[in-house]
C-alpha positions as CSV (number, residue, x, y, z in Angstrom):
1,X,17.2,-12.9,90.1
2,X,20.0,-15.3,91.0
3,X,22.3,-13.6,93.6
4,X,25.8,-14.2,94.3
5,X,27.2,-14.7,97.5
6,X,27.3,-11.3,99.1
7,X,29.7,-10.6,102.2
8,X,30.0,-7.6,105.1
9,X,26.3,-7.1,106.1
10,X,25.5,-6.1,109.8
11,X,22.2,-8.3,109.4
12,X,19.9,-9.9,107.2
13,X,16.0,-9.5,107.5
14,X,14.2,-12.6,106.4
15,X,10.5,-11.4,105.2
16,X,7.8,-14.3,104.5
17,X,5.2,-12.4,102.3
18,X,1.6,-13.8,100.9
19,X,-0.7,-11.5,98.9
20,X,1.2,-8.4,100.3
21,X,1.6,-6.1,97.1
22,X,-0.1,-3.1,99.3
23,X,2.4,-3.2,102.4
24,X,5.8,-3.8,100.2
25,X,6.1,0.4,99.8
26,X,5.3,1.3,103.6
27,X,7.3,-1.7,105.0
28,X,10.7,-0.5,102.4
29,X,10.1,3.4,103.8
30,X,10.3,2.5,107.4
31,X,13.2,-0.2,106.8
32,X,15.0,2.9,105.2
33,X,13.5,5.6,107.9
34,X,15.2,3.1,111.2
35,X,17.9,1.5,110.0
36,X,19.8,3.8,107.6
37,X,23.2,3.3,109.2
38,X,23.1,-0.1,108.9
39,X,24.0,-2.4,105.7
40,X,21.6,-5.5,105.4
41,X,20.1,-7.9,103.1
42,X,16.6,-8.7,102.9
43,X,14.8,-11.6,101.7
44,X,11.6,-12.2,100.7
45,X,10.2,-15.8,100.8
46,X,6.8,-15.3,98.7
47,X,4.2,-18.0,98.7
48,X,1.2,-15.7,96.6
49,X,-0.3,-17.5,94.3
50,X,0.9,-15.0,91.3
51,X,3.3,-12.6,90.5
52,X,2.1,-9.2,92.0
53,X,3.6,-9.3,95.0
54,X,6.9,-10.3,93.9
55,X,7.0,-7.5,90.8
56,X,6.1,-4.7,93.8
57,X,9.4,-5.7,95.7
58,X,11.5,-5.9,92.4
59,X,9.9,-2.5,91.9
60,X,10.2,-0.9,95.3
61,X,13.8,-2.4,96.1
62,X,16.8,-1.1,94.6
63,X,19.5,-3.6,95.6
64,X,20.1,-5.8,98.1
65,X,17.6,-7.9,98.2
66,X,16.2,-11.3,96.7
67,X,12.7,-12.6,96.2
68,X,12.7,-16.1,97.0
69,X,9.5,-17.7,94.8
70,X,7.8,-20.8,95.8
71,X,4.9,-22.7,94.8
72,X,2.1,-23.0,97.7
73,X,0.1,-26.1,97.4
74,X,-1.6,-26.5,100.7
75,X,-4.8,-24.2,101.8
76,X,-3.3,-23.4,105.3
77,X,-0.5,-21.1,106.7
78,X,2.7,-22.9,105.3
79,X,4.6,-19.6,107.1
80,X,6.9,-22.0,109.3
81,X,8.1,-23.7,106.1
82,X,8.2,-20.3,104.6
83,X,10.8,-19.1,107.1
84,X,12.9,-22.2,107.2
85,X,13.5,-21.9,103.5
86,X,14.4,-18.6,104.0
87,X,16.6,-19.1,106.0
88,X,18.9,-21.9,104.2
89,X,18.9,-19.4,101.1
90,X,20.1,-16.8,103.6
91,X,22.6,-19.2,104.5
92,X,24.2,-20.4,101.3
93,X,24.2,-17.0,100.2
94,X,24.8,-14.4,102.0
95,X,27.7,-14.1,104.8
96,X,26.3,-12.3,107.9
97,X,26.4,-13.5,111.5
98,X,22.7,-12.0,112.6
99,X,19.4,-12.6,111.2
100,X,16.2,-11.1,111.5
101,X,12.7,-12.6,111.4
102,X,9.8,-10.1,110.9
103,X,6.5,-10.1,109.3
104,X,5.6,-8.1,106.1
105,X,2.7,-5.9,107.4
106,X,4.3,-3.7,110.0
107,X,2.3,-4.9,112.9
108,X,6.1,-5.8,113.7
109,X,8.2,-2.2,113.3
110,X,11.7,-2.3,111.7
111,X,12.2,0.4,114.6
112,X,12.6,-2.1,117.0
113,X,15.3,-4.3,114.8
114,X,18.4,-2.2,116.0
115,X,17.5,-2.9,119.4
116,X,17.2,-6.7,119.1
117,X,19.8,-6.7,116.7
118,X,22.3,-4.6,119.6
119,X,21.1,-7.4,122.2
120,X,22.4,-9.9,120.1
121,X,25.5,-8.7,119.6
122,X,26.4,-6.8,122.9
123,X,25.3,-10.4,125.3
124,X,26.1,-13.9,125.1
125,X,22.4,-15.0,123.9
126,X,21.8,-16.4,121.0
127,X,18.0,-15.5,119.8
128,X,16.1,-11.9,120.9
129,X,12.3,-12.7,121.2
130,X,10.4,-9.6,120.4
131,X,8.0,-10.0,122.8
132,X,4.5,-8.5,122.9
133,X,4.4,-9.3,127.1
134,X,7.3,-7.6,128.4
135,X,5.9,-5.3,130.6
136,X,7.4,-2.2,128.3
137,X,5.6,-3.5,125.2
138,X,2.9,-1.5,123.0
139,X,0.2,-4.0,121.9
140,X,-2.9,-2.5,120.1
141,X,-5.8,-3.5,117.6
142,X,-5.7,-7.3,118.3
143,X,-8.5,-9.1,118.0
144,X,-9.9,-11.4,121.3
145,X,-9.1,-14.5,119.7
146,X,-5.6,-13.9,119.0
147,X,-4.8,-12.6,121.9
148,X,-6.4,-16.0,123.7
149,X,-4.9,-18.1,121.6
150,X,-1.0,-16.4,121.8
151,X,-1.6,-15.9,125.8
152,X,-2.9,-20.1,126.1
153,X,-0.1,-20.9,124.1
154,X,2.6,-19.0,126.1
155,X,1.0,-19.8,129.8
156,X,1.1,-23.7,128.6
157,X,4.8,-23.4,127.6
158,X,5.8,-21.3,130.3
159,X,4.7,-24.1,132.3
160,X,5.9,-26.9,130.9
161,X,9.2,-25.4,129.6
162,X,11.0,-22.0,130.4
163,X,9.1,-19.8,132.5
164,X,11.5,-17.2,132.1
165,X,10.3,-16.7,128.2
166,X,7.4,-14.5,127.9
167,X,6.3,-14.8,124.3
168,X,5.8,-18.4,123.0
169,X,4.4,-17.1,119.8
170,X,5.8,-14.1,118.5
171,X,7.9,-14.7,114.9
172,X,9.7,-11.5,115.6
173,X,13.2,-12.9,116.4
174,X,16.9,-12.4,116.4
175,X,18.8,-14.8,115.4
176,X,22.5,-15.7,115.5
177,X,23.7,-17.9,112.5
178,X,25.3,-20.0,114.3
179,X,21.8,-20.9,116.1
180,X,20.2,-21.0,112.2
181,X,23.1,-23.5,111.3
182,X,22.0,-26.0,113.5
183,X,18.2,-26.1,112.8
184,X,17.9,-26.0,109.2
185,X,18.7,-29.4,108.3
186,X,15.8,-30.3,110.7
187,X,13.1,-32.8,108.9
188,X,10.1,-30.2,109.3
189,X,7.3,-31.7,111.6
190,X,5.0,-28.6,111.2
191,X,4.8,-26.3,107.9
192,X,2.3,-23.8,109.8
193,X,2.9,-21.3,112.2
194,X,3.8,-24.0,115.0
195,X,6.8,-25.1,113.5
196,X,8.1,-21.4,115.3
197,X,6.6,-23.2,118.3
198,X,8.4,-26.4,117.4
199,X,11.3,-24.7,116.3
200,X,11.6,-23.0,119.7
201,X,11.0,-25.4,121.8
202,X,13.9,-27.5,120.2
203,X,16.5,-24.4,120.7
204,X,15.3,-24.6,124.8
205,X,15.8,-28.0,124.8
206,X,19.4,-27.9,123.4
207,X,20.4,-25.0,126.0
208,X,20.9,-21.8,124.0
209,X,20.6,-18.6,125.4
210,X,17.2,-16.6,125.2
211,X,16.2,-12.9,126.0
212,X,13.9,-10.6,124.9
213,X,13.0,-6.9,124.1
214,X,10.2,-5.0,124.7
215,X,8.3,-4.5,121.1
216,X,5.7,-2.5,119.7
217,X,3.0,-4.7,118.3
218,X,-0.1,-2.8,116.3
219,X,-2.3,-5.4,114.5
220,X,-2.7,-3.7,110.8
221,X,-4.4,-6.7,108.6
222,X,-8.5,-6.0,109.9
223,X,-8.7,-10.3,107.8
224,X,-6.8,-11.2,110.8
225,X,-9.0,-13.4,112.3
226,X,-8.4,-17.5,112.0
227,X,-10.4,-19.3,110.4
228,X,-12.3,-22.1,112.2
229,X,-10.9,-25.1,109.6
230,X,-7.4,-23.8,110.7
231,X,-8.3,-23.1,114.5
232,X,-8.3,-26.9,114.9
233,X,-5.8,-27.5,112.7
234,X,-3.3,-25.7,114.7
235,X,-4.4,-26.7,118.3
236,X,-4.4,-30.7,116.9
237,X,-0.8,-29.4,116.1
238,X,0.3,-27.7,119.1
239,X,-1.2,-30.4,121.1
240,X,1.1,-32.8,118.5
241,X,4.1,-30.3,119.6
242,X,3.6,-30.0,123.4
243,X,4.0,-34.2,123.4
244,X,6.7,-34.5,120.9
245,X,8.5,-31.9,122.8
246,X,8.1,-33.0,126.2
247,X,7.5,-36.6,126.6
């Protein structure tokens, strides 16, 4: 589906996607239910190994939309590298000022986009962390280990970096384009989910303006655990990040 470029939409939602052909209906009837009033653009970066995935959003979505299809080669999370593409398609090809990052499987709700999306716009930040510890946030269903993992990871980098953020690894997050400009010609040091680490670290570093929003955060995916193989995978990373970062 090649797409020209399109111009005058409030936002675009970028929407990494991976074996999701059960959660593209309910994700496009709560997009439409919470943000009617708005005109967006959503793009779908799809790394599934076939073609199901990508034929339920060309089925589901009317207009408005493109399915960005790319060829996964290695056996861990490449969701980082996911986003990042997404984003530099978003970029050559669609004019909007505001993006938003959110995950396919509604444990993030498009209820909560106006809100970050009004942050954005209304102060002089440039990226809304939907955070899952702001004392107003709903959290339920999350297994131990996650929530260990996401907690270690945001007490180490509250330390070491900006205590004022409370959410080190939530991928639900506003962006304005002119913060997106500047990081995607980045060489990309982490294809998993700590290149969001990475990727954050670097905006702190260079001095743009971060909030956040209370979100509501219900785990849906029950194959949510991580695996083992990819538990030390990512803490070799994030260990790889912390240093790169701050020494």
């Amino acid at each position: 589906m090649k797409v020209k470029k399109l111009t005058n939409f409030d936002f675009a939602i970028l929407i990494p996607v991976f074996h999701n052909k059960d959660k593209i209906k309910p994700l496009k009837d709560e997009i439409v239910k919470h943000l009617s009033k708005f005109k967006y653009f959503v793009c779908f970066v799809d790394d599934s190994s076939d073609n199901e995935t990508q034929n339920e959003i060309e089925k589901t979505f009317i207009n408005n939309f493109h399915v960005l299809k790319r060829v996964k080669q290695e056996n861990f999370s490449t969701r980082f590298s996911a986003s990042l593409d997404g984003f530099k398609w978003l970029n050559n090809n669609v004019e909007t000022n505001y993006i938003v990052e959110i995950d396919s499987d509604l444990a993030h709700h498009p209820k909560d986009i106006e809100k970050g999306i009004t942050l954005l716009k209304s102060s002089n930040c440039d990226l809304v962390i939907g955070s899952k510890y702001h004392r107003e946030s709903v959290v339920k269903n999350r297994k131990i280990s996650r929530v260990f993992i996401s907690k270690f990871i945001t007490l180490v980098c509250k330390i070491l970096f900006d205590k004022n953020i409370s959410d080190y690894s939530n991928t639900f997050r506003f962006y304005k384009l002119s913060l997106v400009k500047n990081f995607i010609s980045r060489e990309v040091t982490f294809k998993s989910p700590i290149g969001h680490l990475n990727n954050l670290l670097f905006i702190i570093k260079n001095g743009y303006q971060i909030r956040d929003i209370p979100t509501s955060y219900i785990e849906t995916d029950t194959e949510s655990a991580i695996r083992t193989s990819a538990l030390a995978r990512y803490f070799v990373e994030f260990i790889k990040c912390i240093i790169f970062n701050k020494f």
